[in-house]
C-alpha positions in Angstrom: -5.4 11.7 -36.5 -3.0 9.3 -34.2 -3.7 11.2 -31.8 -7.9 11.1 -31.9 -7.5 7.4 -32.0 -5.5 7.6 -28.7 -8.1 9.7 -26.7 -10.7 7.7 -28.5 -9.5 4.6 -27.1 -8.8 5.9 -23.7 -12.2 6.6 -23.4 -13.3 3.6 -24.6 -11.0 1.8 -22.2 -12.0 4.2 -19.2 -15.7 3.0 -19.9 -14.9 -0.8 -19.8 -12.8 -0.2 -16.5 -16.1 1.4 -15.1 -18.7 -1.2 -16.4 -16.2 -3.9 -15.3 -16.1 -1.9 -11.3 -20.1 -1.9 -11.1 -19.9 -5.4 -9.8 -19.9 -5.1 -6.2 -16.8 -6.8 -4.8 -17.0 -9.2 -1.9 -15.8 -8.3 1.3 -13.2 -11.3 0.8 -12.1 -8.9 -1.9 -12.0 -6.2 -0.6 -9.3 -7.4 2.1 -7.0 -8.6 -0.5 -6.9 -5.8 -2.1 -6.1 -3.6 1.4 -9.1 -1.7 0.4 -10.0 -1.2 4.2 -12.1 1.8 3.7 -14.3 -0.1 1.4 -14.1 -3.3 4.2 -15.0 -1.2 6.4 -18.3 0.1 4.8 -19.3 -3.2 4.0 -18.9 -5.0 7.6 -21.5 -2.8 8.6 -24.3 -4.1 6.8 -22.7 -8.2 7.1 -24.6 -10.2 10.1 -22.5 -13.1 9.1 -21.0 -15.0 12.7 -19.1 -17.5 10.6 -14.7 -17.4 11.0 -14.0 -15.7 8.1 -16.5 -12.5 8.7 -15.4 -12.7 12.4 -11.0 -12.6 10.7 -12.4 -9.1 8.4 -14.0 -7.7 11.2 -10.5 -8.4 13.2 -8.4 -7.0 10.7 -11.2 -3.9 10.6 -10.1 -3.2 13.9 -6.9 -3.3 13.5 -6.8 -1.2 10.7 -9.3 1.5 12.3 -6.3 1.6 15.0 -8.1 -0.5 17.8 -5.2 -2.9 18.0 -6.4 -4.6 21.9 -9.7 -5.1 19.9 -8.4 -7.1 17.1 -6.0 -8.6 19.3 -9.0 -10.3 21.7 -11.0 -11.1 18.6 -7.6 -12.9 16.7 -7.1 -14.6 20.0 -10.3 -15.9 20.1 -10.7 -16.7 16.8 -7.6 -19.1 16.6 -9.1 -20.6 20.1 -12.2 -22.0 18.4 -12.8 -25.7 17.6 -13.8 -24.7 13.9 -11.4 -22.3 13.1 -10.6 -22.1 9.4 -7.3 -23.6 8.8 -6.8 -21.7 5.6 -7.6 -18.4 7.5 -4.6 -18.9 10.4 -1.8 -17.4 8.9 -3.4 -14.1 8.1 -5.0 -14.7 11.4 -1.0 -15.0 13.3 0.3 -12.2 10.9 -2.7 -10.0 12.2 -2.2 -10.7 15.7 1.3 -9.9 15.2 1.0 -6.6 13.9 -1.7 -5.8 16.4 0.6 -6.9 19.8 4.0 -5.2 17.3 1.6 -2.0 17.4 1.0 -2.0 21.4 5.2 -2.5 21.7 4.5 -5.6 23.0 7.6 -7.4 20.9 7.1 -11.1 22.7 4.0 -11.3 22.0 4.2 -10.3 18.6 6.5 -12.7 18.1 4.8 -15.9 19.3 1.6 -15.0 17.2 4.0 -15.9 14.6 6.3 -18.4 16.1 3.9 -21.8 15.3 3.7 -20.5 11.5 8.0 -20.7 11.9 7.2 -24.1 12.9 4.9 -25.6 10.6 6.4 -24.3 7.8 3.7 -24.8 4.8 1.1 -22.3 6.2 0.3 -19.5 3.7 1.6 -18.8 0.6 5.3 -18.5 -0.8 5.8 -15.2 -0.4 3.9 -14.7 3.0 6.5 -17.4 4.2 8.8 -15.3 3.8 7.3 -12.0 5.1 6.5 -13.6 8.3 10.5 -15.1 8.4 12.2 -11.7 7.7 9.7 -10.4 10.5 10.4 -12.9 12.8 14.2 -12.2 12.4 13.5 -8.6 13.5 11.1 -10.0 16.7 13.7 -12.5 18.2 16.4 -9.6 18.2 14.0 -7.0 20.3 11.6 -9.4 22.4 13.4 -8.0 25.5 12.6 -4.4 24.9 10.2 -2.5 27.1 7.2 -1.1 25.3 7.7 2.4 24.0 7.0 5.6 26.3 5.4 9.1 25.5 6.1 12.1 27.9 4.7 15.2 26.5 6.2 18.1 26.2 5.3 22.1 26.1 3.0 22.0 23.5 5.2 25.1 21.4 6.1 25.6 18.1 8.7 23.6 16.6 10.5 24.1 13.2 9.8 21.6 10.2 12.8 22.5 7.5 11.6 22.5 4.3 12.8 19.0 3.5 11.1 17.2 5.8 13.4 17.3 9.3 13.6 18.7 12.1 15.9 18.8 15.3 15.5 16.2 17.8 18.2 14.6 20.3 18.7 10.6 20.4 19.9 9.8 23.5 21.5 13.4 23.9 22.9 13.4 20.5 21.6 16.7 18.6 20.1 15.1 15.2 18.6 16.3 12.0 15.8 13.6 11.5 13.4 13.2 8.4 9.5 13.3 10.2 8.3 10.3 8.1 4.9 8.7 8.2 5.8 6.6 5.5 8.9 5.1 7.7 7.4 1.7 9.2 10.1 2.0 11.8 12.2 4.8 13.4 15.7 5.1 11.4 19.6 5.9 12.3 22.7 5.6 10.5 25.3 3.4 11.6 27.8 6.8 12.3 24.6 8.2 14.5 23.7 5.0 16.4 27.0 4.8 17.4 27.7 8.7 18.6 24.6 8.5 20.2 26.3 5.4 22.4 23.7 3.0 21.6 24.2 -0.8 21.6 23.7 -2.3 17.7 22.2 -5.9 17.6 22.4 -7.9 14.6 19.6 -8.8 12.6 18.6 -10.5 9.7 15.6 -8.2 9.0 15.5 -7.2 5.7 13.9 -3.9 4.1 12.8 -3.9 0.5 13.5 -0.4 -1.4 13.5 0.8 -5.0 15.4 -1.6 -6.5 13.5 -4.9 -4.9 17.2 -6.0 -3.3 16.0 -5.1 -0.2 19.2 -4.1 2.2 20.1 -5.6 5.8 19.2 -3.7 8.7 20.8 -3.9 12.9 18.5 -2.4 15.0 19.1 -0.7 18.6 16.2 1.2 21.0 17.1 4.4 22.7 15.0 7.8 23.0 13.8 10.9 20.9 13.7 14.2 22.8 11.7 16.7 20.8 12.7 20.6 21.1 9.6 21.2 22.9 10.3 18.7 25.9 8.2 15.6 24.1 10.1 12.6 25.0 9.8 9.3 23.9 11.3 6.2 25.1 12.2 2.8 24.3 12.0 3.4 20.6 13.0 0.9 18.0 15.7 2.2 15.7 16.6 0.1 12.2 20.0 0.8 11.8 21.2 1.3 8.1 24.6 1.9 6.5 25.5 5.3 6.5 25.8 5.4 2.3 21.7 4.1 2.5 20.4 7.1 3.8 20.5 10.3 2.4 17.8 13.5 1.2 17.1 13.8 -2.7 20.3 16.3 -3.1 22.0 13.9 -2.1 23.3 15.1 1.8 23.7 12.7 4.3 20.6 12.0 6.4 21.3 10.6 10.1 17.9 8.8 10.3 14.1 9.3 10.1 11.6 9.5 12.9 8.6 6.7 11.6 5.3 6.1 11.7 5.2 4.1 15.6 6.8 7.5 17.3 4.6 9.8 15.3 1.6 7.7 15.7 2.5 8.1 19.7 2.6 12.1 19.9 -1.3 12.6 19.6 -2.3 15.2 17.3 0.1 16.9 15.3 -1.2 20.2 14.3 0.7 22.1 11.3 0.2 25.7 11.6 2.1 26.5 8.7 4.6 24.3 6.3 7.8 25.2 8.6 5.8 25.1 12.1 4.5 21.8 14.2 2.9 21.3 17.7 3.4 18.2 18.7 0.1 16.9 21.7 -2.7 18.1 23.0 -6.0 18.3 21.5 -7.2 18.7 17.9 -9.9 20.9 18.1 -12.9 20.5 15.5 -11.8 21.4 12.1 -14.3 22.4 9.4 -13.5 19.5 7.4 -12.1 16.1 8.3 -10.8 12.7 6.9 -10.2 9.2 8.6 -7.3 7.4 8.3 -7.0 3.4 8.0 -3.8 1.2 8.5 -2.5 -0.8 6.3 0.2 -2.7 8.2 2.4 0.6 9.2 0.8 2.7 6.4 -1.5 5.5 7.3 -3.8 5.6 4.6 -6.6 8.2 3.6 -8.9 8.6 1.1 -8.8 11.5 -1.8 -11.5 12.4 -4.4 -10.8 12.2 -8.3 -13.6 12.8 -10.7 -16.3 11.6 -8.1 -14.5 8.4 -7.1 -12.9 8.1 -3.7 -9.2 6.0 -3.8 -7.0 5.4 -1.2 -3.4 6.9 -0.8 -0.6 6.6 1.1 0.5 9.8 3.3 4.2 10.0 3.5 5.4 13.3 5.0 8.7 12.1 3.7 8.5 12.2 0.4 8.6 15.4 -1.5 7.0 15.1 -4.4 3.0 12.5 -4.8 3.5 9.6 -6.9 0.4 8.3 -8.9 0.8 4.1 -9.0 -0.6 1.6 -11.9 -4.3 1.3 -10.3 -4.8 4.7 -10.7 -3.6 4.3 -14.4 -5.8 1.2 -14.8 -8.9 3.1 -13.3 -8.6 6.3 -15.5 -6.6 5.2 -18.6 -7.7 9.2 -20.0 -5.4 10.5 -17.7 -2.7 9.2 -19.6 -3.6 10.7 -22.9 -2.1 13.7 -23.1 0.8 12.7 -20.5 4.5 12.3 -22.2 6.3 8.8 -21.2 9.5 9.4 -19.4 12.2 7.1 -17.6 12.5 8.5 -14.7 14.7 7.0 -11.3 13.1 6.1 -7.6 15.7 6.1 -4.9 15.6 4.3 -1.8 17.6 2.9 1.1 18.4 -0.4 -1.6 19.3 1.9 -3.9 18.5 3.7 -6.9 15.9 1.8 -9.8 14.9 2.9 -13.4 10.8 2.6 -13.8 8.9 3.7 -16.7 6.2 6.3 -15.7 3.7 8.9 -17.0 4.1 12.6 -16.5 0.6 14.0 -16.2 0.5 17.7 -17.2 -2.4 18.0 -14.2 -4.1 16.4 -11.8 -7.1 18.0 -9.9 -7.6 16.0 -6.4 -9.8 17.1 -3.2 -8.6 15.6 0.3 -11.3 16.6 3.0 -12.8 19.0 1.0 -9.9 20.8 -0.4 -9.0 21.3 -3.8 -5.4 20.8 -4.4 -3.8 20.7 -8.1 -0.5 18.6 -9.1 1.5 19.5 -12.3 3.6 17.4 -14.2 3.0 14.6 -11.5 4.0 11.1 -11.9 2.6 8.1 -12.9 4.2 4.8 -12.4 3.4 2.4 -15.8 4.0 -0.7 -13.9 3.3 -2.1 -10.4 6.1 -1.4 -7.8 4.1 -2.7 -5.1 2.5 -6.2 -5.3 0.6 -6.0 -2.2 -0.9 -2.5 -3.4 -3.6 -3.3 -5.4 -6.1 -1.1 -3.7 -3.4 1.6 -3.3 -3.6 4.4 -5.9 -1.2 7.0 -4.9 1.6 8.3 -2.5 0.9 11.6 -1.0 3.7 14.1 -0.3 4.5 17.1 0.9 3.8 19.3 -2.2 -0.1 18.0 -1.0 -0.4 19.1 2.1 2.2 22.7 1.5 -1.1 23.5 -0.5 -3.2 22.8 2.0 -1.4 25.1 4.6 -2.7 24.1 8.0 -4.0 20.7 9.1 -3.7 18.5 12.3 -2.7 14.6 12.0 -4.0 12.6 14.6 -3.8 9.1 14.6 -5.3 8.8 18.6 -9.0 9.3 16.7 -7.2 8.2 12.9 -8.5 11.6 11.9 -6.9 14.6 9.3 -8.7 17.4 9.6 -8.4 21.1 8.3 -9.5 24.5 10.0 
């Protein structure tokens, strides 16, 4: 009988979530809640020439990947005589991560550098993203922009946790291949055997247990087994007890999202074979990727709803977060509640969560089923709203082939 009640009011609470999402959100909205798809969809049927619409349709560019674009409009925007106050530090954080995105490192520091200044532009906790970030800037504003030299075009092996063989600055390296790494990673042990200078930093990276853990950074190159080279490349540099793979062996370092966004399309032919380059070809079915920040994120299919995701080649295992709970409370009602433990580079954190016997999902057309997937209970993410999952690699192992390619912010399949 309990356990009618509980599907009963699942339902129930499914259908006030759904009467409650028939009100169209503004566009306003939909920024704040990083729902870019959605912004994007909307900006193409707004006329509007006033500041604000001209800021969404910046940070629409930026996040379809046409960073010089929102980088003119941003500029020109803070240029003008009426330029909303209220919109200048998004504006500055924008233009930062657009010029950050081109490698331009001074730049992308003195979009920022008046809002160091001034002091009470934008809220608390915006304050203090755009200090941590400027910590980072100041240490690399010297650094040449980052360099792609392609290789062979040949297969290269992808282990089945995630790394493959690369050389940093001649130094032979395991690296995780990590879309979800906002930077490129090395341990303190690797960065030096690789006889790369470490500069100090105060940049801070938040992980699992919301400490957040100090980061050096250096630049040196990746050399990829099939001649790819890339140069100039921004390394955090992490204590050697901060990185390490889910059974718990060391880990020198991750290759992130700016060098993998560089190689052009990235074509899986199977889960333990890469080619890195080239061109994509036309795949039978295809996604787009947006950009939230550093996040490449793409849009599944649940029940006849589209939500947005996170793909993180580095994680093993897709991780459902509280909107998607919120959205589709009946998902829950036959799930068991568990305690279960995220690691990260801060450490290890206890979060309550939902094991979901299954989950049925499509991503460009292809139906993909997730068993005894989690479900985080609470929020882990304040700045997620509009984010409903994390997609790993036990996603795309069932989707066998697929090409990445963030020159045209496409994932396709054959």
């Amino acid at each position: 009988m309990a356990q009618r009640v509980l599907r009963i009011l699942m339902i129930v609470l499914s259908a006030v979530a759904s009467v409650c999402a028939t009100a169209a959100p503004s566009a306003w909205d939909l920024y704040r809640r990083h729902d870019f798809f959605a912004l994007h969809a909307a900006l193409l049927s707004n006329r509007d020439g006033d500041t604000r619409t001209g800021f969404l349709r910046a940070a629409d560019a930026f996040a379809s990947g046409r960073y010089q674009d929102a980088s003119l409009a941003l500029r020109n925007l803070l240029s003008r005589r009426d330029a909303d106050r209220a919109l200048e530090a998004d504006a500055r954080e924008f233009l930062m991560l657009s010029e950050r995105a081109r490698f331009r490192y001074s730049a992308a520091f003195d979009a920022i550098e008046p809002l160091l200044r001034e002091g009470s532009i934008g809220s608390t906790a915006q304050q203090s993203s755009i200090r941590n970030r400027a910590a980072l800037l100041t240490t690399i504003k010297d650094v040449l922009p980052e360099t792609s030299y392609p290789g062979k075009e040949r297969p290269l092996v992808l282990t089945p946790d995630g790394t493959m063989d690369v050389q940093v600055n001649d130094l032979p390296l395991r690296l995780l291949f990590d879309t979800g790494a906002n930077f490129s990673i090395l341990s303190r042990s690797a960065a030096r055997n690789a006889g790369l200078e470490t500069r100090r930093t105060d940049y801070r990276i938040n992980g699992a247990t919301g400490t957040g853990i100090r980061s050096d950074v250096t630049s040196g190159s990746i050399k990829f087994g099939d001649g790819t080279v890339v140069s100039n490349v921004i390394f955090l540099v992490l204590p050697d007890t901060a990185l390490h793979l889910p059974d718990g062996r060391a880990l020198p370092g991750a290759i992130g999202f700016p060098v993998i966004s560089a190689l052009g399309a990235i074509r899986h032919l199977r889960r333990d074979r890469i080619v890195l380059g080239g061109t994509a070809g036309v795949g039978s079915s295809r996604t787009g990727f947006v950009l939230s920040g550093s996040d490449p994120l793409l849009q599944i299919e649940y029940r006849g709803q589209r939500l947005a995701c996170r793909l993180d080649t580095g994680a093993i295992e897709t991780v459902f977060y509280e909107p998607f709970l919120h959205a589709f409370p009946y998902a829950a009602a036959d799930a068991h509640r568990a305690r279960d433990r995220i690691a990260g580079i801060s450490g290890v954190s206890a979060v309550d969560d939902y094991r979901l016997t299954a989950v049925r999902i499509a991503l460009a057309g292809r139906i993909v089923e997730l068993r005894n997937v989690r479900a985080l209970a609470r929020s882990i993410d304040p700045d997620g709203g509009g984010i409903f999952c994390n997609i790993g690699r036990d996603v795309l192992d069932q989707l066998g082939q697929y090409t990445l390619n963030f020159a045209d912010m496409t994932f396709s399949l054959p």
